[in-house]
N, CA, C and O of each residue as an XYZ file, in Angstrom:
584
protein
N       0.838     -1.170      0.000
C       0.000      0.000      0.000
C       0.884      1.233      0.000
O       1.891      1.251      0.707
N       0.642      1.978     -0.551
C       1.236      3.561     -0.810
C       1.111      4.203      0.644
O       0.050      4.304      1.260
N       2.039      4.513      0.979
C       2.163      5.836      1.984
C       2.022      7.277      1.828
O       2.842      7.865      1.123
N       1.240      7.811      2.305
C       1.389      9.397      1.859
C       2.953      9.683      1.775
O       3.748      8.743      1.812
N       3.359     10.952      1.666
C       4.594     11.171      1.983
C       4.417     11.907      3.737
O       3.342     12.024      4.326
N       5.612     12.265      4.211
C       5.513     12.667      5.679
C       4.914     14.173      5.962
O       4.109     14.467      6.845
N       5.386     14.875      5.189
C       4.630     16.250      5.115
C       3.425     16.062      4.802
O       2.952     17.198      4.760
N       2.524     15.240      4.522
C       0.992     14.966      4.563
C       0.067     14.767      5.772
O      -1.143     14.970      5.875
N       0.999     14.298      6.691
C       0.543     12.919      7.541
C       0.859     14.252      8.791
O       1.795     14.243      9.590
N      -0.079     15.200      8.681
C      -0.371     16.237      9.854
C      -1.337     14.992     11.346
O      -2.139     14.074     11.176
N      -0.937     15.385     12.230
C      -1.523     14.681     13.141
C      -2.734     16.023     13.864
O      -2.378     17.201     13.827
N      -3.712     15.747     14.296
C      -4.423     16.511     15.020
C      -4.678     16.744     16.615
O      -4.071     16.148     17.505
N      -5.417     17.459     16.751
C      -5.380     16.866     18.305
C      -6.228     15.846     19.113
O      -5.867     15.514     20.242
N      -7.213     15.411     18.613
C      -7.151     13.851     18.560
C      -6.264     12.487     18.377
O      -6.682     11.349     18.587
N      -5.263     12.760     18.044
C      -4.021     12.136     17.467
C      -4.486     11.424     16.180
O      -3.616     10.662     15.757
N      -5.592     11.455     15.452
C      -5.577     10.904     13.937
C      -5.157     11.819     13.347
O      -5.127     13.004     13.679
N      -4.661     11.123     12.057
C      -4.090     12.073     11.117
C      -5.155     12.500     10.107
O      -6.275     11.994     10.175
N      -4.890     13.304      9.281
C      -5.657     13.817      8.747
C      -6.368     12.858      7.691
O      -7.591     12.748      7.605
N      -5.427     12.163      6.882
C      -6.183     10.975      6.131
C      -6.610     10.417      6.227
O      -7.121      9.735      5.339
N      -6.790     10.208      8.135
C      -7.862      8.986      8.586
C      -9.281      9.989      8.682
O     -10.336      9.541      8.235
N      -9.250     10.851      9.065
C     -10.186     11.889      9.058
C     -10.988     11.981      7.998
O     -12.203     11.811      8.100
N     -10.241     12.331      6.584
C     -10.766     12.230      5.413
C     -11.396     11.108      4.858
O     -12.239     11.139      3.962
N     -10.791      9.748      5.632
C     -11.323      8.469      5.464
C     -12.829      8.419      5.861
O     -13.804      8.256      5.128
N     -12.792      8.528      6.671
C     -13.819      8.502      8.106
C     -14.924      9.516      7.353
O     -16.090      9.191      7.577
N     -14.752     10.639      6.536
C     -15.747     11.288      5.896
C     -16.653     10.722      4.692
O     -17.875     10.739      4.547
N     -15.320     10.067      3.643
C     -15.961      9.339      2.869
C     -16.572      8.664      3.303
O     -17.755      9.002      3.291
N     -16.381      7.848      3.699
C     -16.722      6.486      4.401
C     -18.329      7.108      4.855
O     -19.434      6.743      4.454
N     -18.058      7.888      5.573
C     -19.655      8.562      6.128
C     -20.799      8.934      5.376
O     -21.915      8.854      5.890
N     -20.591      9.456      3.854
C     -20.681     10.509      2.748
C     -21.177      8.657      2.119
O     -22.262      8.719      1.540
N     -20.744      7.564      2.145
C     -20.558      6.689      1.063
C     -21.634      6.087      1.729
O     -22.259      5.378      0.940
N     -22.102      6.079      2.849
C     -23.277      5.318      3.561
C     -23.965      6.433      3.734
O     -23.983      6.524      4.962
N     -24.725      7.628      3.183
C     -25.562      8.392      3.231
C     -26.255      8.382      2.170
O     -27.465      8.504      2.360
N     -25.737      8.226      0.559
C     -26.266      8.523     -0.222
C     -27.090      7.245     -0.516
O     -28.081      7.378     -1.234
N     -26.871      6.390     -0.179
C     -28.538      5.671     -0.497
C     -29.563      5.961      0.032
O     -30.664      5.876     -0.513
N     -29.256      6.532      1.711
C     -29.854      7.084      2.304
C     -31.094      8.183      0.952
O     -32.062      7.854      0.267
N     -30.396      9.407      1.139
C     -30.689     10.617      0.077
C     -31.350      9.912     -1.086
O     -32.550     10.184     -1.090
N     -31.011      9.118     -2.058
C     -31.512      8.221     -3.106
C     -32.698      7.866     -2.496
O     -33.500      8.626     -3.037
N     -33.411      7.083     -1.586
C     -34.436      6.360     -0.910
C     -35.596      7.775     -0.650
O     -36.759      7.882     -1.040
N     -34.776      8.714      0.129
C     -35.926      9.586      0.565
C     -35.928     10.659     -1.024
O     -36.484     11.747     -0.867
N     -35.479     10.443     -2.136
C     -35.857     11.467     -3.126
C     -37.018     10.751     -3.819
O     -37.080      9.525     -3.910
N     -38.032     11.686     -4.354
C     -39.054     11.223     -4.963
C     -38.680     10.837     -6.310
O     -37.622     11.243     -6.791
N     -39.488     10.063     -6.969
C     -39.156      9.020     -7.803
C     -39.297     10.047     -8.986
O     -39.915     11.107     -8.887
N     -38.556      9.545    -10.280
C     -38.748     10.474    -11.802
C     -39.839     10.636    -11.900
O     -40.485      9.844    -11.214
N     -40.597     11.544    -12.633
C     -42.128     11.040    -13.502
C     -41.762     10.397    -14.387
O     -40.643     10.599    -14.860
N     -42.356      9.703    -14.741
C     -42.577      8.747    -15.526
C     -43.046      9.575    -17.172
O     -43.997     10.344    -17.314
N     -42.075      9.139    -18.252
C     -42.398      9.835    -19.351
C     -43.515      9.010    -19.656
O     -43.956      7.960    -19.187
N     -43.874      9.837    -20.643
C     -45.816      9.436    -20.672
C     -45.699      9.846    -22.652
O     -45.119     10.894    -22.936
N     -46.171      9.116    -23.636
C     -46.262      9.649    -24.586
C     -46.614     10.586    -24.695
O     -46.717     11.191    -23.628
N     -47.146     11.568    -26.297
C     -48.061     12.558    -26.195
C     -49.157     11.593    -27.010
O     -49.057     10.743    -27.894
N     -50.282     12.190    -26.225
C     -51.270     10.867    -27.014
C     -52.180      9.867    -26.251
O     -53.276      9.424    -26.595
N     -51.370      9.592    -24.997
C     -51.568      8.241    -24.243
C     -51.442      8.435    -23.043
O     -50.448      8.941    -22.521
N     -52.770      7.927    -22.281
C     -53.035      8.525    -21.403
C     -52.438      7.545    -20.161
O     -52.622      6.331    -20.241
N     -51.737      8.108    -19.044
C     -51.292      6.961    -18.121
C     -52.003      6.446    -17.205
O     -52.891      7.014    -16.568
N     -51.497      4.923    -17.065
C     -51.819      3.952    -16.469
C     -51.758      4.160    -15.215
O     -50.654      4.433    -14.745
N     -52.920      4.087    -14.338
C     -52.791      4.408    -13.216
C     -52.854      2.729    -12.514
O     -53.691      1.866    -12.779
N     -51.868      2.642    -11.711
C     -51.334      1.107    -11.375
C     -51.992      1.111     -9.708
O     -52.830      0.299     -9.315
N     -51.422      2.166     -8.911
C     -51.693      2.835     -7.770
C     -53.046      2.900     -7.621
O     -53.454      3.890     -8.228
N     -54.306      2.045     -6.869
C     -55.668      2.508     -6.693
C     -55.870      2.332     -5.052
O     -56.407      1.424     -4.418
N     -55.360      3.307     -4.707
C     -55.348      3.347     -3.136
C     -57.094      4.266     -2.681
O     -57.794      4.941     -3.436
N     -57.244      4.042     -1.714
C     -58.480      4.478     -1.442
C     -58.542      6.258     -0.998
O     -57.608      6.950     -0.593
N     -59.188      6.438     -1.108
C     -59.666      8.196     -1.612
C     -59.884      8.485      0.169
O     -61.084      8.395      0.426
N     -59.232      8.729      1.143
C     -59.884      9.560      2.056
C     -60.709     10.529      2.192
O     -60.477     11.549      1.543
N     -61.984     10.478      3.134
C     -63.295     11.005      2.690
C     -62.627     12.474      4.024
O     -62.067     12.290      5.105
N     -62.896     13.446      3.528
C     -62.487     14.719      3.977
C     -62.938     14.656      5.478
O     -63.989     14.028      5.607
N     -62.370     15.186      6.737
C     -62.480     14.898      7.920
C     -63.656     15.998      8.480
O     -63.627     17.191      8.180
N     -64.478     15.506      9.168
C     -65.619     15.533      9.805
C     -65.500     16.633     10.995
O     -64.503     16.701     11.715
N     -66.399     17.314     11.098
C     -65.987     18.911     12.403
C     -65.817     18.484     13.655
O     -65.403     19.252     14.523
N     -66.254     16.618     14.016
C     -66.232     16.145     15.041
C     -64.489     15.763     15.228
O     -64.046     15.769     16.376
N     -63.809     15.528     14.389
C     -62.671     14.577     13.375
C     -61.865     16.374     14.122
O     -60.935     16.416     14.928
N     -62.593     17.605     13.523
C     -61.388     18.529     13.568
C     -61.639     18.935     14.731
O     -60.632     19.481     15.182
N     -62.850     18.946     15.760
C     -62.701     19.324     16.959
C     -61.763     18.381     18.235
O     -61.538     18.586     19.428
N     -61.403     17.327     17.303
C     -60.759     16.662     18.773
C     -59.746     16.543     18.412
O     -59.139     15.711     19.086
N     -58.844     17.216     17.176
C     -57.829     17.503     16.403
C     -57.253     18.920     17.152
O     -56.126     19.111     17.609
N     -58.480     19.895     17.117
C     -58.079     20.801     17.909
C     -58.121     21.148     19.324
O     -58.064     22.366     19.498
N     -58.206     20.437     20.411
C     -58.716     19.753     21.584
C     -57.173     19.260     22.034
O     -56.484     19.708     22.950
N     -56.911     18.346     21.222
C     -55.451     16.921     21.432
C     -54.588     18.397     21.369
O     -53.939     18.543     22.405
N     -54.465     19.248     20.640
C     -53.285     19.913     20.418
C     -53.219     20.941     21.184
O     -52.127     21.497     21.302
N     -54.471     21.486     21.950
C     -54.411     22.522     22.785
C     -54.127     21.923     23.920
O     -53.595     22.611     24.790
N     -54.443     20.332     24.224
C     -53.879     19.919     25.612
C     -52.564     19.810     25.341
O     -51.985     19.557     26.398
N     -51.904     19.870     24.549
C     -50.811     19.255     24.069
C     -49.773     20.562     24.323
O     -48.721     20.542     24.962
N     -50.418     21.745     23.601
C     -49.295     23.256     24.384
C     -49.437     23.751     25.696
O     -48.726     24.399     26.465
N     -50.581     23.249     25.726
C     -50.928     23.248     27.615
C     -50.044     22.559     28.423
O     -49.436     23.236     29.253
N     -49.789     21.149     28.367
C     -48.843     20.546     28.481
C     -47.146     20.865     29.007
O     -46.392     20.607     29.945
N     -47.167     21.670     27.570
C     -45.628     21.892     27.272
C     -45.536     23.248     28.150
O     -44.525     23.450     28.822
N     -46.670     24.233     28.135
C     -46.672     25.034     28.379
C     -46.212     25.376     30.725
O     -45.510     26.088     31.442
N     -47.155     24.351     30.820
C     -47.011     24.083     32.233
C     -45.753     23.307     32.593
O     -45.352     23.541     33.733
N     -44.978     22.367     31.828
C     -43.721     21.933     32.365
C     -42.537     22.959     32.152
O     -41.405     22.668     32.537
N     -42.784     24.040     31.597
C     -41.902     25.221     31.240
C     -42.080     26.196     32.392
O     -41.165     26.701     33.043
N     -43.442     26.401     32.560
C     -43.407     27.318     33.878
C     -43.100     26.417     35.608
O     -42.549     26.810     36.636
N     -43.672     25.286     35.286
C     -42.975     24.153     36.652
C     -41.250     24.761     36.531
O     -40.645     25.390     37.399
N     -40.828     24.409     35.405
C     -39.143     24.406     34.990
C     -38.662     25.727     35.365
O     -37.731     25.950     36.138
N     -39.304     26.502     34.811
C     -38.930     27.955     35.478
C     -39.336     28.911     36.806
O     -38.853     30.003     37.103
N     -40.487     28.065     37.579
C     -40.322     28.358     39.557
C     -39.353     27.466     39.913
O     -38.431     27.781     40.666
N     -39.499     26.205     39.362
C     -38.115     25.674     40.077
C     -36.560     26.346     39.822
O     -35.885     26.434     40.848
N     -36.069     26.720     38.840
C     -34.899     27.616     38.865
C     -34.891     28.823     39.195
O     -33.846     29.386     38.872
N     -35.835     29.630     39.852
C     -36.091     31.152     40.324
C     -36.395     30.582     42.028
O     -36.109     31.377     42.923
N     -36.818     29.572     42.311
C     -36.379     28.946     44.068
C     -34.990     28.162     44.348
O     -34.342     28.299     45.386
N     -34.652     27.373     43.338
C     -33.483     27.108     43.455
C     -32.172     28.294     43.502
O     -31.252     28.328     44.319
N     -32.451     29.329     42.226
C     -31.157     30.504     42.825
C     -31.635     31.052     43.730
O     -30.721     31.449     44.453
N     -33.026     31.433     44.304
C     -33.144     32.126     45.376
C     -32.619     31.499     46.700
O     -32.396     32.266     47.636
N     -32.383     30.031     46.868
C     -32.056     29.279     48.110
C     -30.216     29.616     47.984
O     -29.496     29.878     48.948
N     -29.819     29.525     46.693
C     -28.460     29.359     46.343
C     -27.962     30.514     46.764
O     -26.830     30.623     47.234
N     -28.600     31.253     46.655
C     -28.128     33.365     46.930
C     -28.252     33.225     48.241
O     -27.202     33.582     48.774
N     -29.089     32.851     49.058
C     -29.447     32.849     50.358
C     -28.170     32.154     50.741
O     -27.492     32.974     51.361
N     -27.713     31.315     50.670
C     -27.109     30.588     50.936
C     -25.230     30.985     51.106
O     -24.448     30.464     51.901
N     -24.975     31.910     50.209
C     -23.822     32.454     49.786
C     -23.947     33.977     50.534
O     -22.956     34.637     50.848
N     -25.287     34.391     50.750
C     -24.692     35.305     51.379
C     -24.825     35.224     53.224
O     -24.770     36.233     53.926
N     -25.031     33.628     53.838
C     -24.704     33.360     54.916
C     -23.232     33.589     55.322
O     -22.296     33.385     54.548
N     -23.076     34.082     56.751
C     -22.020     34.208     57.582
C     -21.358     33.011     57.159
O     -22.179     32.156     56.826
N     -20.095     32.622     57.046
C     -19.297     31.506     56.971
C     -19.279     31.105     58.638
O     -19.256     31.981     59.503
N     -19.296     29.457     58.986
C     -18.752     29.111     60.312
C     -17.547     29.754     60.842
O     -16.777     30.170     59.977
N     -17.222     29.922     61.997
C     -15.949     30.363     62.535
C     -14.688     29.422     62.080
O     -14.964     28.227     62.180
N     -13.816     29.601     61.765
C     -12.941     28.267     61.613
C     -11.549     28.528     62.379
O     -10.876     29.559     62.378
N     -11.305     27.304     63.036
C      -9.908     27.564     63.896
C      -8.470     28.068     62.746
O      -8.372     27.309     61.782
N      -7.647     28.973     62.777
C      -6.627     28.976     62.069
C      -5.600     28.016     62.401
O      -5.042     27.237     61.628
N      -5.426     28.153     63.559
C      -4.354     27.051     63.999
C      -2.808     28.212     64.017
O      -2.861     29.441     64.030
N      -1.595     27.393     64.012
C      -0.614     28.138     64.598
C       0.255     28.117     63.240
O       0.765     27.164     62.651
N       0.246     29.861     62.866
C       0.634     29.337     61.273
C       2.065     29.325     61.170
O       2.595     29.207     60.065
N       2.979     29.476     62.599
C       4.349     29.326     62.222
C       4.201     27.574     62.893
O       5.113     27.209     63.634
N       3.646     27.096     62.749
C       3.971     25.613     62.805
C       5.457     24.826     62.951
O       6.083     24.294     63.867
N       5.633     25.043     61.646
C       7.113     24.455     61.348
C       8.096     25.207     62.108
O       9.057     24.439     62.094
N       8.421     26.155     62.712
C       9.299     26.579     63.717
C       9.445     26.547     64.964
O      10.298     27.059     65.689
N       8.150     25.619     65.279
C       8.081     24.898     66.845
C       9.247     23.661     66.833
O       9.503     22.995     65.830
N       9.835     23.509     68.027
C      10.641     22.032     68.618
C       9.718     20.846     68.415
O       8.539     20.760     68.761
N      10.511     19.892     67.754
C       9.567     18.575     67.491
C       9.240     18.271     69.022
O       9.800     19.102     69.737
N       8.392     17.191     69.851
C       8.333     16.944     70.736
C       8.891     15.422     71.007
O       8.828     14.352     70.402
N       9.476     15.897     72.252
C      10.091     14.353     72.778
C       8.968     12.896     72.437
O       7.791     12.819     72.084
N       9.591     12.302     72.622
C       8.843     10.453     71.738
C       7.912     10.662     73.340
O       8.227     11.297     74.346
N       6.790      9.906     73.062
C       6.095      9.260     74.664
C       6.888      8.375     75.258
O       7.319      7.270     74.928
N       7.050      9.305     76.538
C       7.880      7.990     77.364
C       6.837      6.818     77.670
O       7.314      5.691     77.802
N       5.636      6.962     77.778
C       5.108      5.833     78.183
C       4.881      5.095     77.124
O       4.120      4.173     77.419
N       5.161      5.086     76.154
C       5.209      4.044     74.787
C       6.283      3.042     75.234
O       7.335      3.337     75.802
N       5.821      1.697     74.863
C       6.758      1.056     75.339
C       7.877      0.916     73.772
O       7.496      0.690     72.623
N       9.356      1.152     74.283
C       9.836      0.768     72.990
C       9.891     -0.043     72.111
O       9.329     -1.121     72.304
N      10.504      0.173     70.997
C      10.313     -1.547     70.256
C      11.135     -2.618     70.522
O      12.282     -2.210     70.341
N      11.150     -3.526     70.785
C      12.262     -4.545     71.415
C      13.338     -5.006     70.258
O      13.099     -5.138     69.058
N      14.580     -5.213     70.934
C      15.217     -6.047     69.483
C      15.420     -7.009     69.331
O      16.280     -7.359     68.523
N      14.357     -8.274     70.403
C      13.708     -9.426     69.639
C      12.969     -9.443     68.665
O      13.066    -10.243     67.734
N      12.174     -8.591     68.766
C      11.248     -8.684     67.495
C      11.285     -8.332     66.429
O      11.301     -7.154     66.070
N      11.317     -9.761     65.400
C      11.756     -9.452     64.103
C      11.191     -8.493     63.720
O      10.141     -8.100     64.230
N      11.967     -7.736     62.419
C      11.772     -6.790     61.353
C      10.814     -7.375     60.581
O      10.856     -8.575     60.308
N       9.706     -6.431     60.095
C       9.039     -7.066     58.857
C       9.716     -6.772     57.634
O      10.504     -5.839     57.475
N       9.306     -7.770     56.620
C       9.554     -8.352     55.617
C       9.754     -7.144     54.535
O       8.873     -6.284     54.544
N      10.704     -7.013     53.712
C      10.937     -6.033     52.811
C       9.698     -6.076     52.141
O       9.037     -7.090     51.920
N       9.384     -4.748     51.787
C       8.655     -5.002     50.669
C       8.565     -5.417     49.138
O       9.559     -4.995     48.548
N       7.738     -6.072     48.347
C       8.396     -6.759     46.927
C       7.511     -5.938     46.489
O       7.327     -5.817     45.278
Protein backbone atom coordinates (compact mmCIF):
# COMPACT_ATOMS: atom_id res chain seq x y z
CA UNK A 1 0.00 0.00 0.00
CA UNK A 2 1.24 3.56 -0.81
CA UNK A 3 2.16 5.84 1.98
CA UNK A 4 1.39 9.40 1.86
CA UNK A 5 4.59 11.17 1.98
CA UNK A 6 5.51 12.67 5.68
CA UNK A 7 4.63 16.25 5.12
CA UNK A 8 0.99 14.97 4.56
CA UNK A 9 0.54 12.92 7.54
CA UNK A 10 -0.37 16.24 9.85
CA UNK A 11 -1.52 14.68 13.14
CA UNK A 12 -4.42 16.51 15.02
CA UNK A 13 -5.38 16.87 18.30
CA UNK A 14 -7.15 13.85 18.56
CA UNK A 15 -4.02 12.14 17.47
CA UNK A 16 -5.58 10.90 13.94
CA UNK A 17 -4.09 12.07 11.12
CA UNK A 18 -5.66 13.82 8.75
CA UNK A 19 -6.18 10.97 6.13
CA UNK A 20 -7.86 8.99 8.59
CA UNK A 21 -10.19 11.89 9.06
CA UNK A 22 -10.77 12.23 5.41
CA UNK A 23 -11.32 8.47 5.46
CA UNK A 24 -13.82 8.50 8.11
CA UNK A 25 -15.75 11.29 5.90
CA UNK A 26 -15.96 9.34 2.87
CA UNK A 27 -16.72 6.49 4.40
CA UNK A 28 -19.65 8.56 6.13
CA UNK A 29 -20.68 10.51 2.75
CA UNK A 30 -20.56 6.69 1.06
CA UNK A 31 -23.28 5.32 3.56
CA UNK A 32 -25.56 8.39 3.23
CA UNK A 33 -26.27 8.52 -0.22
CA UNK A 34 -28.54 5.67 -0.50
CA UNK A 35 -29.85 7.08 2.30
CA UNK A 36 -30.69 10.62 0.08
CA UNK A 37 -31.51 8.22 -3.11
CA UNK A 38 -34.44 6.36 -0.91
CA UNK A 39 -35.93 9.59 0.56
CA UNK A 40 -35.86 11.47 -3.13
CA UNK A 41 -39.05 11.22 -4.96
CA UNK A 42 -39.16 9.02 -7.80
CA UNK A 43 -38.75 10.47 -11.80
CA UNK A 44 -42.13 11.04 -13.50
CA UNK A 45 -42.58 8.75 -15.53
CA UNK A 46 -42.40 9.83 -19.35
CA UNK A 47 -45.82 9.44 -20.67
CA UNK A 48 -46.26 9.65 -24.59
CA UNK A 49 -48.06 12.56 -26.20
CA UNK A 50 -51.27 10.87 -27.01
CA UNK A 51 -51.57 8.24 -24.24
CA UNK A 52 -53.04 8.53 -21.40
CA UNK A 53 -51.29 6.96 -18.12
CA UNK A 54 -51.82 3.95 -16.47
CA UNK A 55 -52.79 4.41 -13.22
CA UNK A 56 -51.33 1.11 -11.37
CA UNK A 57 -51.69 2.84 -7.77
CA UNK A 58 -55.67 2.51 -6.69
CA UNK A 59 -55.35 3.35 -3.14
CA UNK A 60 -58.48 4.48 -1.44
CA UNK A 61 -59.67 8.20 -1.61
CA UNK A 62 -59.88 9.56 2.06
CA UNK A 63 -63.29 11.00 2.69
CA UNK A 64 -62.49 14.72 3.98
CA UNK A 65 -62.48 14.90 7.92
CA UNK A 66 -65.62 15.53 9.80
CA UNK A 67 -65.99 18.91 12.40
CA UNK A 68 -66.23 16.15 15.04
CA UNK A 69 -62.67 14.58 13.38
CA UNK A 70 -61.39 18.53 13.57
CA UNK A 71 -62.70 19.32 16.96
CA UNK A 72 -60.76 16.66 18.77
CA UNK A 73 -57.83 17.50 16.40
CA UNK A 74 -58.08 20.80 17.91
CA UNK A 75 -58.72 19.75 21.58
CA UNK A 76 -55.45 16.92 21.43
CA UNK A 77 -53.29 19.91 20.42
CA UNK A 78 -54.41 22.52 22.78
CA UNK A 79 -53.88 19.92 25.61
CA UNK A 80 -50.81 19.25 24.07
CA UNK A 81 -49.29 23.26 24.38
CA UNK A 82 -50.93 23.25 27.62
CA UNK A 83 -48.84 20.55 28.48
CA UNK A 84 -45.63 21.89 27.27
CA UNK A 85 -46.67 25.03 28.38
CA UNK A 86 -47.01 24.08 32.23
CA UNK A 87 -43.72 21.93 32.37
CA UNK A 88 -41.90 25.22 31.24
CA UNK A 89 -43.41 27.32 33.88
CA UNK A 90 -42.98 24.15 36.65
CA UNK A 91 -39.14 24.41 34.99
CA UNK A 92 -38.93 27.96 35.48
CA UNK A 93 -40.32 28.36 39.56
CA UNK A 94 -38.12 25.67 40.08
CA UNK A 95 -34.90 27.62 38.87
CA UNK A 96 -36.09 31.15 40.32
CA UNK A 97 -36.38 28.95 44.07
CA UNK A 98 -33.48 27.11 43.46
CA UNK A 99 -31.16 30.50 42.82
CA UNK A 100 -33.14 32.13 45.38
CA UNK A 101 -32.06 29.28 48.11
CA UNK A 102 -28.46 29.36 46.34
CA UNK A 103 -28.13 33.36 46.93
CA UNK A 104 -29.45 32.85 50.36
CA UNK A 105 -27.11 30.59 50.94
CA UNK A 106 -23.82 32.45 49.79
CA UNK A 107 -24.69 35.31 51.38
CA UNK A 108 -24.70 33.36 54.92
CA UNK A 109 -22.02 34.21 57.58
CA UNK A 110 -19.30 31.51 56.97
CA UNK A 111 -18.75 29.11 60.31
CA UNK A 112 -15.95 30.36 62.53
CA UNK A 113 -12.94 28.27 61.61
CA UNK A 114 -9.91 27.56 63.90
CA UNK A 115 -6.63 28.98 62.07
CA UNK A 116 -4.35 27.05 64.00
CA UNK A 117 -0.61 28.14 64.60
CA UNK A 118 0.63 29.34 61.27
CA UNK A 119 4.35 29.33 62.22
CA UNK A 120 3.97 25.61 62.81
CA UNK A 121 7.11 24.46 61.35
CA UNK A 122 9.30 26.58 63.72
CA UNK A 123 8.08 24.90 66.84
CA UNK A 124 10.64 22.03 68.62
CA UNK A 125 9.57 18.58 67.49
CA UNK A 126 8.33 16.94 70.74
CA UNK A 127 10.09 14.35 72.78
CA UNK A 128 8.84 10.45 71.74
CA UNK A 129 6.09 9.26 74.66
CA UNK A 130 7.88 7.99 77.36
CA UNK A 131 5.11 5.83 78.18
CA UNK A 132 5.21 4.04 74.79
CA UNK A 133 6.76 1.06 75.34
CA UNK A 134 9.84 0.77 72.99
CA UNK A 135 10.31 -1.55 70.26
CA UNK A 136 12.26 -4.54 71.41
CA UNK A 137 15.22 -6.05 69.48
CA UNK A 138 13.71 -9.43 69.64
CA UNK A 139 11.25 -8.68 67.50
CA UNK A 140 11.76 -9.45 64.10
CA UNK A 141 11.77 -6.79 61.35
CA UNK A 142 9.04 -7.07 58.86
CA UNK A 143 9.55 -8.35 55.62
CA UNK A 144 10.94 -6.03 52.81
CA UNK A 145 8.65 -5.00 50.67
CA UNK A 146 8.40 -6.76 46.93
Amino acid sequence: MLEPPAALNVTTRGGHSLNQRALAWVWMLGLLWPVCLIAADPPAAQVPRGEQPVVTDARPVKPPPTQEQKRKVVVLTSLVIAGILTVLLMLLLWIVWWSRRTHRLLRAPLPAANRGDELWYLKAKRPPNPTADPPSPESPSPPPPT
